[in-house]
C-alpha positions as CSV (number, residue, x, y, z in Angstrom):
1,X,0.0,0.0,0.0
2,X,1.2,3.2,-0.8
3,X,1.0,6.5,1.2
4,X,2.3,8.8,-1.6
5,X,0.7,9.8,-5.4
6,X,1.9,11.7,-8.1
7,X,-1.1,12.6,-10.4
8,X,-0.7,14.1,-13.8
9,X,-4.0,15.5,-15.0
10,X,-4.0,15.6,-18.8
11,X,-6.4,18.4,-20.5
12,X,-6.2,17.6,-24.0
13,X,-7.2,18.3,-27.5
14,X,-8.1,15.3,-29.3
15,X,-9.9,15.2,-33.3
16,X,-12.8,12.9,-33.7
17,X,-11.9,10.2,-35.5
18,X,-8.0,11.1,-36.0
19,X,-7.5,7.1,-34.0
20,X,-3.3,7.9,-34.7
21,X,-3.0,11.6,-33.7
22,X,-5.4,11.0,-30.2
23,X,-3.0,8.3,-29.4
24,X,0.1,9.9,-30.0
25,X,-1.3,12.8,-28.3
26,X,-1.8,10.1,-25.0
27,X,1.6,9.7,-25.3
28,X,3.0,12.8,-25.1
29,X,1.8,13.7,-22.4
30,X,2.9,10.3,-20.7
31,X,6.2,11.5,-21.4
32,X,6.1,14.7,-19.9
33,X,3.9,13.1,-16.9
34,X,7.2,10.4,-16.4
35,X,9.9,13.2,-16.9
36,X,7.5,14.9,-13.9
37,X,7.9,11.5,-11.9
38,X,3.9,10.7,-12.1
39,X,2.8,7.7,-11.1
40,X,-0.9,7.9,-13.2
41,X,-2.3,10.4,-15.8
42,X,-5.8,11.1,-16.0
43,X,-7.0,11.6,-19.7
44,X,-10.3,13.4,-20.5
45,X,-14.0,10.6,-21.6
46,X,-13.6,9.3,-25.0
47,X,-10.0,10.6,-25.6
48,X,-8.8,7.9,-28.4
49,X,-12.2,8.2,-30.5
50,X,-12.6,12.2,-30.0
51,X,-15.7,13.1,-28.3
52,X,-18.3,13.3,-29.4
53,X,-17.6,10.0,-31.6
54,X,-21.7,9.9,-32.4
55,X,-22.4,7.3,-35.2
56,X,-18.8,6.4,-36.0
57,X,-19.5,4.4,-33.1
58,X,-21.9,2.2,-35.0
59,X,-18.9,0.8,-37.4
60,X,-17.8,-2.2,-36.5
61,X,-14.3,-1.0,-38.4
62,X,-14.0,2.0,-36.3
63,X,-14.5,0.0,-33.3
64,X,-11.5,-2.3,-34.3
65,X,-9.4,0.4,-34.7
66,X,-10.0,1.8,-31.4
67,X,-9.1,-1.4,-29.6
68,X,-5.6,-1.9,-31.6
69,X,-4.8,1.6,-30.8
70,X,-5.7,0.7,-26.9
71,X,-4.2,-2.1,-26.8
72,X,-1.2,-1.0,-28.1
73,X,-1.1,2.2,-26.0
74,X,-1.4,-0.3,-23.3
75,X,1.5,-2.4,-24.0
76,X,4.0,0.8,-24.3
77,X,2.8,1.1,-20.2
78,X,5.3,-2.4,-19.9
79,X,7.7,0.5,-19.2
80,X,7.9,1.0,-15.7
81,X,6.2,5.0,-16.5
82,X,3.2,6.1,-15.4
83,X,-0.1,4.5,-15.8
84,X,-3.1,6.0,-18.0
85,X,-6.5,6.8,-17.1
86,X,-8.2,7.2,-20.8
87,X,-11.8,6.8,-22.3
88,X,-12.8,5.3,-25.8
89,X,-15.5,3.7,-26.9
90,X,-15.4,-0.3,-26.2
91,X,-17.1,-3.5,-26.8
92,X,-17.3,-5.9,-24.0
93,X,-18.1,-8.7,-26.2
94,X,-14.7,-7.7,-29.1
95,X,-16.2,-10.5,-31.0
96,X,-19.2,-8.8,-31.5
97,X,-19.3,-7.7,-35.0
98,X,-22.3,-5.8,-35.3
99,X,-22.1,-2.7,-32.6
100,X,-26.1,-3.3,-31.8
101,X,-27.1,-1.4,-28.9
102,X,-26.3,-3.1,-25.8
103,X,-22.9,-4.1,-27.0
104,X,-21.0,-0.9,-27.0
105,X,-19.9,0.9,-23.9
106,X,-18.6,4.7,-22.6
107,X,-16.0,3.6,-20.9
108,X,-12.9,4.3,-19.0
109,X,-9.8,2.2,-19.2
110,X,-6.5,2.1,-16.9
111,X,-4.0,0.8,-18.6
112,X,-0.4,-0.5,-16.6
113,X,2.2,-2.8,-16.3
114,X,2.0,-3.5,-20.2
115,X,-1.9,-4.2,-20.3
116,X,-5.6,-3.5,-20.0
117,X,-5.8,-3.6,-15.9
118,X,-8.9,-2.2,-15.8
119,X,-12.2,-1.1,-17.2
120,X,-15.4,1.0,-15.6
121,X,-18.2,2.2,-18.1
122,X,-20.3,5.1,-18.2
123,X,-23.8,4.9,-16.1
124,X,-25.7,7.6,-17.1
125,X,-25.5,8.3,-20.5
126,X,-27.0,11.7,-21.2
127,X,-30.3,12.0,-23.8
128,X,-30.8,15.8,-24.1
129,X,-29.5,19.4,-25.7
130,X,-26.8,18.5,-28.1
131,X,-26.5,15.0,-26.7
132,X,-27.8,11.7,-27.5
133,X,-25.6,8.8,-26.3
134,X,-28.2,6.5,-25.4
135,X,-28.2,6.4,-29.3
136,X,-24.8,4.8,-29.8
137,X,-24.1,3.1,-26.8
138,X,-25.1,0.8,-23.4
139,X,-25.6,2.3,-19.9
140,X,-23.2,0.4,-17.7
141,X,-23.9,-0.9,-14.1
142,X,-23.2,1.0,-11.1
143,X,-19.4,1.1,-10.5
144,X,-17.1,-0.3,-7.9
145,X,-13.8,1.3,-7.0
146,X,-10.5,0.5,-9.5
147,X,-7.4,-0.6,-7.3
148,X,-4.3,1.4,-8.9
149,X,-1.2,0.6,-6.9
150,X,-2.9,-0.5,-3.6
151,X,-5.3,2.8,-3.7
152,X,-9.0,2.7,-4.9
153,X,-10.3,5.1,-7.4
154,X,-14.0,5.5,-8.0
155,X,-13.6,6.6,-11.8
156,X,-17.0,8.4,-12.5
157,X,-17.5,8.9,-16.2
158,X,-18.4,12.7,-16.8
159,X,-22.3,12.6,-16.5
160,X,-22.2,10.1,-13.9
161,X,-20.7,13.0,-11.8
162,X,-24.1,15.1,-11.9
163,X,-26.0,12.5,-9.9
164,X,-25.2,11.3,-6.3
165,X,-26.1,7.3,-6.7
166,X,-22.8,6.6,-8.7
167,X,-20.4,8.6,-5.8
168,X,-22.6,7.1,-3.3
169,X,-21.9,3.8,-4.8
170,X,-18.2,4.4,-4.8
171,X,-17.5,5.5,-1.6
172,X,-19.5,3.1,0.0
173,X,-17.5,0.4,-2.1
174,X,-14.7,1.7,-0.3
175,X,-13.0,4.4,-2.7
176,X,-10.2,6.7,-1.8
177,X,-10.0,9.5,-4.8
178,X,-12.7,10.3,-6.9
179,X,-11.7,10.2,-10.6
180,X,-13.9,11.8,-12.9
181,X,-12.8,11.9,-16.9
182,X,-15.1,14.6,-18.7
183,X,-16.3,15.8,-22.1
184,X,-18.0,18.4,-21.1
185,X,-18.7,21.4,-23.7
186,X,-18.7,25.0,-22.8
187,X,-21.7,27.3,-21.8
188,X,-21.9,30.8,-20.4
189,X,-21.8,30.5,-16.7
190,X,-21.7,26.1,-17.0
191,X,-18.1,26.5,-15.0
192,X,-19.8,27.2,-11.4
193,X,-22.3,24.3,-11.8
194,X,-19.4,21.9,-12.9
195,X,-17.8,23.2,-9.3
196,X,-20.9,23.5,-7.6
197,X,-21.8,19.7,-8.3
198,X,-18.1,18.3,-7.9
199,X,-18.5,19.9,-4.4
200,X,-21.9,18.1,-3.6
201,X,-20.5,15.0,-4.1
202,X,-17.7,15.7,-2.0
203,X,-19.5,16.6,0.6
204,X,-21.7,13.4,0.2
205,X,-18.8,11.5,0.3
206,X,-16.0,13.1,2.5
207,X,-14.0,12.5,-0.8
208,X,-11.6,14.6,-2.7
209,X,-12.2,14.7,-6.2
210,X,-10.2,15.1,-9.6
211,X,-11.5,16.7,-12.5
212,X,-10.2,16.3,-16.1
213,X,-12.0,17.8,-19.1
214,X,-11.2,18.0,-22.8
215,X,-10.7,21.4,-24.4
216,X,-11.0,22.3,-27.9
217,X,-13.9,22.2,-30.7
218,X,-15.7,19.6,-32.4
219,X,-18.5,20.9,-34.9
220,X,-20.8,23.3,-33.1
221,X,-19.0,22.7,-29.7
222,X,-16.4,23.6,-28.0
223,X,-15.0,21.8,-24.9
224,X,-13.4,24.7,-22.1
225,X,-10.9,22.5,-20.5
226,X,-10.7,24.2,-16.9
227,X,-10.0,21.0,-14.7
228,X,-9.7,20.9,-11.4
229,X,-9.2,19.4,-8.1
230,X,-11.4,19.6,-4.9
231,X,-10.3,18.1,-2.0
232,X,-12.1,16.7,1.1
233,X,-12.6,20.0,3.1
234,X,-14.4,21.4,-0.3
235,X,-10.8,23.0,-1.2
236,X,-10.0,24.0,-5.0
237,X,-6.6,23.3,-4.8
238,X,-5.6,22.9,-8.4
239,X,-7.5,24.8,-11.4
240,X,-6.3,24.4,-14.7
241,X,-6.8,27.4,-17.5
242,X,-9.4,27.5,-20.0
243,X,-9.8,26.8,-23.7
244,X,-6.0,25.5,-24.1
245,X,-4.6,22.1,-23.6
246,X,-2.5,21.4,-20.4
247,X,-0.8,19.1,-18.4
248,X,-0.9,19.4,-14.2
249,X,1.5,17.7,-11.8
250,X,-0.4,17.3,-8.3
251,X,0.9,15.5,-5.9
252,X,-1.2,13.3,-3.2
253,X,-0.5,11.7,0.4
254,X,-2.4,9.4,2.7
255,X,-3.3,10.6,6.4
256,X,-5.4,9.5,8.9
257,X,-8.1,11.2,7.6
258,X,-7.5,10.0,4.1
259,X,-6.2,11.6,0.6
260,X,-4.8,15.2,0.7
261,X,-3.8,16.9,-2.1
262,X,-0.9,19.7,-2.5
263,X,-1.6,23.2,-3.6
264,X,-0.8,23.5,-7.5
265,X,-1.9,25.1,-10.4
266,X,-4.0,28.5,-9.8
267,X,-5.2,29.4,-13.5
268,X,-8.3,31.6,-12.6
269,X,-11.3,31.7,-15.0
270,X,-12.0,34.3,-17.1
271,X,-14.8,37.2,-16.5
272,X,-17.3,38.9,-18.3
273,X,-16.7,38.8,-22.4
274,X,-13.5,37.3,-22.2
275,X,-14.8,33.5,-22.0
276,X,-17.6,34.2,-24.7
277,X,-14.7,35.5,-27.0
278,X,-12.2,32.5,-26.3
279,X,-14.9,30.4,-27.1
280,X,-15.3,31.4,-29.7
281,X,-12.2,32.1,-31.3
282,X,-11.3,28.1,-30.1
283,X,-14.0,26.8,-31.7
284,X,-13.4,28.3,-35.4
285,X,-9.8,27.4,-34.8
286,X,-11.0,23.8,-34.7
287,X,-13.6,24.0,-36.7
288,X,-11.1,24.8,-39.6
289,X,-7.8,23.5,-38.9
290,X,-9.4,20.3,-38.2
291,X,-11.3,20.0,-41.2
292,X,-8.1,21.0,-43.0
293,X,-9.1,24.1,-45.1
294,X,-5.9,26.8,-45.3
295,X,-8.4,29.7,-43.9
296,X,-11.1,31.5,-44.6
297,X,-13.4,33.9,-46.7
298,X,-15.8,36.5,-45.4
299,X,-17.5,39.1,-47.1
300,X,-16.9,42.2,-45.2
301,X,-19.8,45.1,-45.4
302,X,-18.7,47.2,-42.6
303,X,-20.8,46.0,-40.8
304,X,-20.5,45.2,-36.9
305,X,-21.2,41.6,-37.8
306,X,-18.8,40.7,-40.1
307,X,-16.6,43.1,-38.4
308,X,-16.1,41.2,-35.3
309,X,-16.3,37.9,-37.3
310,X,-13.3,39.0,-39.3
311,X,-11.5,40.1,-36.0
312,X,-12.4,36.5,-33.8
313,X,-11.2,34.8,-37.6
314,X,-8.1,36.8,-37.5
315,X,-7.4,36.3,-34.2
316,X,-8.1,32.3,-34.4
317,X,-6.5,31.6,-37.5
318,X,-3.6,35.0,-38.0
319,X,-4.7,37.5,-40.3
320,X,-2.5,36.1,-43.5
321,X,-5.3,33.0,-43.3
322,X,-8.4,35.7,-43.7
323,X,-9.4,36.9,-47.0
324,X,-12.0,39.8,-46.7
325,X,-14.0,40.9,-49.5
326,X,-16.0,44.2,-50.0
327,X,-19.0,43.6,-52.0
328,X,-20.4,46.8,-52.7
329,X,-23.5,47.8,-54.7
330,X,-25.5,51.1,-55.6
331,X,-26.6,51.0,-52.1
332,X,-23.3,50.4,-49.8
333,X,-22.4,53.6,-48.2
334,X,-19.2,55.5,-48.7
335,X,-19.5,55.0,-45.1
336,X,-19.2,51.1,-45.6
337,X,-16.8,51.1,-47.5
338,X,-14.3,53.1,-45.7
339,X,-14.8,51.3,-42.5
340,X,-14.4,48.3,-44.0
341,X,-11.0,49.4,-45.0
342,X,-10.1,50.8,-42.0
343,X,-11.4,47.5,-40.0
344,X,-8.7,45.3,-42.9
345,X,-6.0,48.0,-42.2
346,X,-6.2,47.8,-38.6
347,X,-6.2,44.2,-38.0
348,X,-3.4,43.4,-40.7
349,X,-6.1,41.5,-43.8
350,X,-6.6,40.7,-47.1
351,X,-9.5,43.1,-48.7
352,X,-10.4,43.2,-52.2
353,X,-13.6,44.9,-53.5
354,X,-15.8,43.1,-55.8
355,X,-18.7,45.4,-57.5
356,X,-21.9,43.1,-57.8
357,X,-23.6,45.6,-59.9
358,X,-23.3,44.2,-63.2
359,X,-24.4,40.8,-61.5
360,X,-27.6,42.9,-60.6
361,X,-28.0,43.9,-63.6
362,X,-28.1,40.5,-65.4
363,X,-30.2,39.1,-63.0
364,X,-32.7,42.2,-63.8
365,X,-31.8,41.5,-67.8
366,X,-33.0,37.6,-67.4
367,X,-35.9,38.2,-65.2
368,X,-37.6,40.6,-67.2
369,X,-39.8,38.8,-69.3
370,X,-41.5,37.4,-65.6
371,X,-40.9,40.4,-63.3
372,X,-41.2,43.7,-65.8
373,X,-45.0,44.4,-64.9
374,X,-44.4,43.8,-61.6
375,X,-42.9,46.5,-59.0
376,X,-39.4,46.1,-56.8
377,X,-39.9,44.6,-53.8
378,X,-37.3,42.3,-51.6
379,X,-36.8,39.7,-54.2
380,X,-34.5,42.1,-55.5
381,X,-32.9,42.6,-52.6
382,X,-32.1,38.9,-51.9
383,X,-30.8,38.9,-55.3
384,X,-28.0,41.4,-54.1
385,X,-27.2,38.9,-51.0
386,X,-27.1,35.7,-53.3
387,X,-24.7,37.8,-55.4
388,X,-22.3,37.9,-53.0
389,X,-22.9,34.5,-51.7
390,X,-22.3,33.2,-55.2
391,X,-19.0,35.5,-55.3
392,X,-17.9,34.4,-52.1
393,X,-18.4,30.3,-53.1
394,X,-16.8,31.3,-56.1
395,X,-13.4,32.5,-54.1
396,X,-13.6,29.4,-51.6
397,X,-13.9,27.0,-55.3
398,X,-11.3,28.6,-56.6
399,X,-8.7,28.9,-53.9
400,X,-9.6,27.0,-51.2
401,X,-10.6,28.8,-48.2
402,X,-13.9,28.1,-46.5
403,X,-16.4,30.9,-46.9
404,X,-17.6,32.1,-43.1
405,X,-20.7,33.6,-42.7
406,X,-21.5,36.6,-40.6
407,X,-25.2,36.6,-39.5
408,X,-26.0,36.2,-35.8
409,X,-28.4,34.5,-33.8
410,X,-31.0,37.7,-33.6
411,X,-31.2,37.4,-37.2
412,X,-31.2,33.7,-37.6
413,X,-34.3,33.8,-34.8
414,X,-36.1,36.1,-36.7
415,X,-35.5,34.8,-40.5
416,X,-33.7,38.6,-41.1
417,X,-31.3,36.7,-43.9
418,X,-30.9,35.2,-47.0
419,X,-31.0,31.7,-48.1
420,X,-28.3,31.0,-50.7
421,X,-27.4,34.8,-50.1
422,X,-25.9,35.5,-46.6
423,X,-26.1,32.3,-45.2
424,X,-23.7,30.8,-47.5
425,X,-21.0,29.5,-46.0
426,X,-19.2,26.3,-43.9
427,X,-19.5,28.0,-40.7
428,X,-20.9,31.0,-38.6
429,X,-18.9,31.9,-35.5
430,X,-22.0,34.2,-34.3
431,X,-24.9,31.6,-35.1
432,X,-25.7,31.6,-30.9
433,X,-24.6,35.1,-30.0
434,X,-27.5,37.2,-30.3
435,X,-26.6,41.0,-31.3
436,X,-26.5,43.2,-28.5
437,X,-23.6,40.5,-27.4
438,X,-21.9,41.6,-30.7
439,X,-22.0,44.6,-29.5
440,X,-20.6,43.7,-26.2
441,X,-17.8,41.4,-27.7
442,X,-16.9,44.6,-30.0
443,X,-16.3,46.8,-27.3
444,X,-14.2,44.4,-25.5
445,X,-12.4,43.2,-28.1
446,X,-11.6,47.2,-28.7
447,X,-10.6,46.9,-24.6
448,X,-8.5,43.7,-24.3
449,X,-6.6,41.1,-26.2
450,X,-6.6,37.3,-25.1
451,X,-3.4,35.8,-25.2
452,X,-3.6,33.3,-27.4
453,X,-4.8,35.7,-30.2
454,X,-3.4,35.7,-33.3
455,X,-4.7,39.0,-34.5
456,X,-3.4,42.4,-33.7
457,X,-3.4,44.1,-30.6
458,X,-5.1,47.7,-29.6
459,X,-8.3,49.0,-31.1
460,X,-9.3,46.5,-33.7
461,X,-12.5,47.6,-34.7
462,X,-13.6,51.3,-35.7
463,X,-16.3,53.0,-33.8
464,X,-17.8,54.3,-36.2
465,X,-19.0,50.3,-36.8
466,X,-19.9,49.8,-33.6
467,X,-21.9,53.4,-32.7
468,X,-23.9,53.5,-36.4
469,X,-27.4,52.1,-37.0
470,X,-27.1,48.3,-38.4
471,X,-28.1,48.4,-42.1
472,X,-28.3,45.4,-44.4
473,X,-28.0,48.2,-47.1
474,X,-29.9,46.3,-49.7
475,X,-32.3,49.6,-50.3
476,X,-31.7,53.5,-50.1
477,X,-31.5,54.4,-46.6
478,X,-32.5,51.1,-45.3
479,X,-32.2,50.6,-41.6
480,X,-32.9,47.1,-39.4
481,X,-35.2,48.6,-37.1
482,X,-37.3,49.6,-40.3
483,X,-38.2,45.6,-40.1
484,X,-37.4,44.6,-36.2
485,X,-37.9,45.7,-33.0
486,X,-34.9,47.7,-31.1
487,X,-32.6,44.9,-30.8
488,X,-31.8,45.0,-26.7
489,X,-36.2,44.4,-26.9
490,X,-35.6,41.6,-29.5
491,X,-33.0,39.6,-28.2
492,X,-35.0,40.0,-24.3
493,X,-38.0,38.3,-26.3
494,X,-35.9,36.1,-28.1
495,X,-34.1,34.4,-25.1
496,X,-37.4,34.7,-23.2
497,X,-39.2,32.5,-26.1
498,X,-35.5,30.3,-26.9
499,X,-33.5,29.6,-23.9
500,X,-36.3,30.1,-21.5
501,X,-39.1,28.5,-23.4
502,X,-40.9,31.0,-21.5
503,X,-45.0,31.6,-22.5
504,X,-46.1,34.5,-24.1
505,X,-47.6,35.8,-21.3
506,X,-44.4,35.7,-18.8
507,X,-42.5,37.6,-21.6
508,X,-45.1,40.7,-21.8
509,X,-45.1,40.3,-18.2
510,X,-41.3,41.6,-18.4
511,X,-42.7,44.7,-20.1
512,X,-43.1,44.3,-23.6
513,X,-46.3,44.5,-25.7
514,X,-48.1,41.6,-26.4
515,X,-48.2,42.2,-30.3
516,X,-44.4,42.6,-30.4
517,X,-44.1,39.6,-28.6
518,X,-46.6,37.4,-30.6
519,X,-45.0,39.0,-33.7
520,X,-41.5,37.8,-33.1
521,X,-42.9,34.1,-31.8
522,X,-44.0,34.0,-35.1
523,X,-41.1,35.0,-37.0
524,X,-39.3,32.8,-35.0
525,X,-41.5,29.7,-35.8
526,X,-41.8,31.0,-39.4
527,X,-37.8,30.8,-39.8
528,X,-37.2,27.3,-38.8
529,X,-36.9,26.2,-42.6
530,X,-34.3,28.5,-43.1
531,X,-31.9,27.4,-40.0
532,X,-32.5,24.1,-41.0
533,X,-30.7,25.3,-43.9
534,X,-27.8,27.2,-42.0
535,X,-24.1,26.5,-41.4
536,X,-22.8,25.1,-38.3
537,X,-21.7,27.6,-35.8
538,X,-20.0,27.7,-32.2
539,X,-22.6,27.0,-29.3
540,X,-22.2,29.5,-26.5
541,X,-25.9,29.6,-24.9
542,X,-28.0,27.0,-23.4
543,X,-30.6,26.5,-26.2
544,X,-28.6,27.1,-29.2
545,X,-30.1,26.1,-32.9
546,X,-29.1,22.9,-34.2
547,X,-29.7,19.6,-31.9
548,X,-30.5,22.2,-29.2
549,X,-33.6,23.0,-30.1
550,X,-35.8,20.4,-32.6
551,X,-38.7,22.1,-33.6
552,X,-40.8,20.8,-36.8
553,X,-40.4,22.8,-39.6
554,X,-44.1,22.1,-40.8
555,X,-45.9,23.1,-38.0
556,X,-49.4,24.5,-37.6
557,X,-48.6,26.0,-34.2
558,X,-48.3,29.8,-34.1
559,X,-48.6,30.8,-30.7
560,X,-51.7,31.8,-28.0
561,X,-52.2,34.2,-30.5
């Protein structure tokens, strides 16, 4: 029995799917872990597959691949190094060819002395938001502890942290650490509950806890990292930073009163805008580099919203791998156009200006013979939008960049965009942040600079873009607020009827009129064939659009009237 511990916790970055790169990421940081003298490292759920694996865990193939890669990983442990805590996607029965449900497990794996020593699968498997595990894989029976060197670990598998029967189970099977390995994507203010649960089981238990969860993107989510250990008194005595991998050294001793855990790593969270920014800079970092295009393309009106998405792209990817393009036609604004270049020049970035006038003009020339007795209305302002969105695929075809849209989730909500026009694109980094958060991200951005920016530091976006009415600009003197309400009373109704599912009646009961709030529920319910259309985007809310929120597109239901 041992009385001493050296634990490495290992916040990580793994690709779904890239089976060689997870693994040689794993041992990495076993390397480092054994120049530190660690005795175990802790890897974050589903580290070899990438979470979340979804249906790749329904090929057989896949599946194969997985348990080569462990078991080799397992062999290199032969060593005499440090063991590994990791999570990957297993079949109990290997000779199982067909992955029905009931075969395949969420599961956590120590591997040491050369082998597989021991295996503990996921409980509760979570059915709701963005996920849907009980899809792909088998709940697993209430766990008993994992005996590591002569110490018992109750290994909890991320979700089976947020209910007490699996701790419960643990400790009264006699475990000394709790171990819990976590996927866990970000969400404004989702940090505290993380700590505020870990705590409750604590408490429950009278056992310190260790916290390890994976950081980086994967599709519309991003994963914040920012593990950490609580120890028996309710003590955070190790926090690890957000949105960047990381490797922590803490060590551990046995008392009388059980584990104790030395002071370590301090990284404290960040406040305000600065999460919401990081977030979403990490998750178009991903998002891109991952799927292996060189950068991106953007059209840039000079507008706020394609302002700060040119900024968060810049700052993601470096400005050399953004390519902005001014679109302008008999409508932009001189105004427009000079902050557009002003917003390129001050952030270091490609801008070249592309007229889509004659465009408009040969759409008018082949729609004459249906439209000429008809008058102008906002077909031929969509036109102007699918211009550019045609220009812009055009650019991404011929050089390779992946065209980023700018629209955010106000507009998305509301159905204030164009299909094929300003929706085009692989991506939208501001498809969950509602606009009077562009505004707030703006400003800070203009304040503060994280540190792992790529982009340039100081005042990055004029004010002129940030204080002037927003304007599509598709008509003479055209303003939003011509066709919406005041965006602060818009997105206040908005999160009441999205994130809140609130009824019609609590909303007016927050002080708006019962005809602008029946008006937006129905152009929010009206829209849902065009998000169904959208590009992915980085989820930063609780209800964002996508698997968030499944609403039928044909659907009769308009509201209480």
């Amino acid at each position: 029995m041992t009385d001493r511990l050296t634990i490495a916790l290992a916040q990580i970055n793994p690709t779904v799917g890239n089976l060689p790169a997870n693994l040689d990421k794993l041992r990495g940081v076993r390397a480092r872990a054994a120049a530190e003298g660690a005795d175990l490292v802790v890897a974050t759920e589903l580290c070899v597959s990438g979470y979340p694996p979804e249906d790749l865990v329904l090929k057989p193939d896949f599946l194969d691949a997985v348990q080569r890669g462990v078991e080799a990983l397992a062999a290199e442990t032969a060593d005499g190094g440090p063991a590994l805590l990791i999570g990957a996607p297993w079949r109990l029965d290997p000779e199982a060819r067909a992955p029905l449900r009931g075969k395949v497990y969420n599961a956590a794996l120590l591997l040491d002395g050369g082998e597989i020593r021991a295996l503990r699968t996921k409980h509760h498997l979570p059915n709701y938001g963005v996920f849907d595990e009980i899809r792909v894989f088998a709940p697993g029976p209430l766990p008993g502890p994992v005996n590591f060197r002569g110490v018992r670990l109750g290994v909890m598998v991320c979700e089976d942290m947020w209910f007490p029967d699996v701790a419960e189970c643990l400790e009264e099977s006699g475990a000394e650490i709790l171990v819990v390995p976590n996927g866990s994507p970000y969400e404004s203010d989702k940090s505290d509950e993380r700590l505020q649960l870990a705590v409750e089981r604590v408490v429950e238990c009278g056992l310190p806890l260790i916290y390890v969860n994976q950081v980086g993107g994967q599709d519309e989510l991003v994963f914040d990292g920012a593990s950490f250990v609580v120890d028996a008194g309710r003590n955070l005595k190790v926090q690890l930073p957000e949105f960047v991998e990381a490797l922590s050294i803490t060590r551990w001793s046995r008392g009388p009163e059980g584990w104790s855990v030395e002071s370590g790593d301090q990284a404290p969270p960040g406040s305000g805008m600065e999460p919401v920014y990081r977030a979403l800079m990490l998750g178009l970092r991903d998002y891109v580099t991952k799927s292996g295009f060189p950068g991106i393309v953007l059209g840039l009106s000079g507008g706020i919203d394609s302002a700060i998405s040119a900024v968060i792209a810049a700052d993601a990817l470096g400005p050399e791998r953004v390519h902005c393009v001014m679109m302008p036609s008999p409508y932009t604004s001189r105004e427009s156009l000079d902050d557009a270049a002003e917003l390129a020049r001050l952030n270091g970035l490609r801008l070249d200006e592309i007229d889509i006038g004659p465009a408009m003009q040969a759409y008018e020339g082949m729609l004459r013979p249906l439209f000429d007795s008809l008058p102008p209305d906002t077909t031929e302002e969509n036109l102007q939008s699918r211009a550019r969105g045609i220009t812009l695929m055009a650019i991404s075809n011929k050089f390779g960049p992946m065209v980023l849209s700018t629209g955010n989730k106000s507009e998305m909500s509301v159905g204030y965009a164009t299909l094929y026009g300003d929706m085009c694109g692989g991506f939208n980094v501001l498809k969950d942040v509602y606009k009077t958060t562009v505004f707030q991200l703006s400003r800070w951005r203009n304040q503060a600079r994280p540190a792992d920016a790529l982009g340039a530091d100081g005042r990055v976006i004029p004010e002129r873009i940030i204080t002037k009415p927003p304007s599509a600009e598709l008509k003479p003197d055209q303003k939003d607020e011509d066709s919406l309400p005041p965006y602060p009373v818009l997105d206040d109704i908005l999160s009441g009827l999205i994130e809140q599912e609130a009824s019609i009646d609590a909303i007016v009961g927050r002080g708006h009129p019962r005809e602008t709030v029946n008006r937006v529920w129905r152009l929010l319910e009206n829209a849902e064939y065009k998000r169904r259309q959208a590009p992915p985007g980085v989820k930063i809310t609780r209800r964002s659009f996508g698997r968030d929120r499944r609403y039928p597109i044909v659907n009769a239901f308009k509201g209480p009237g």
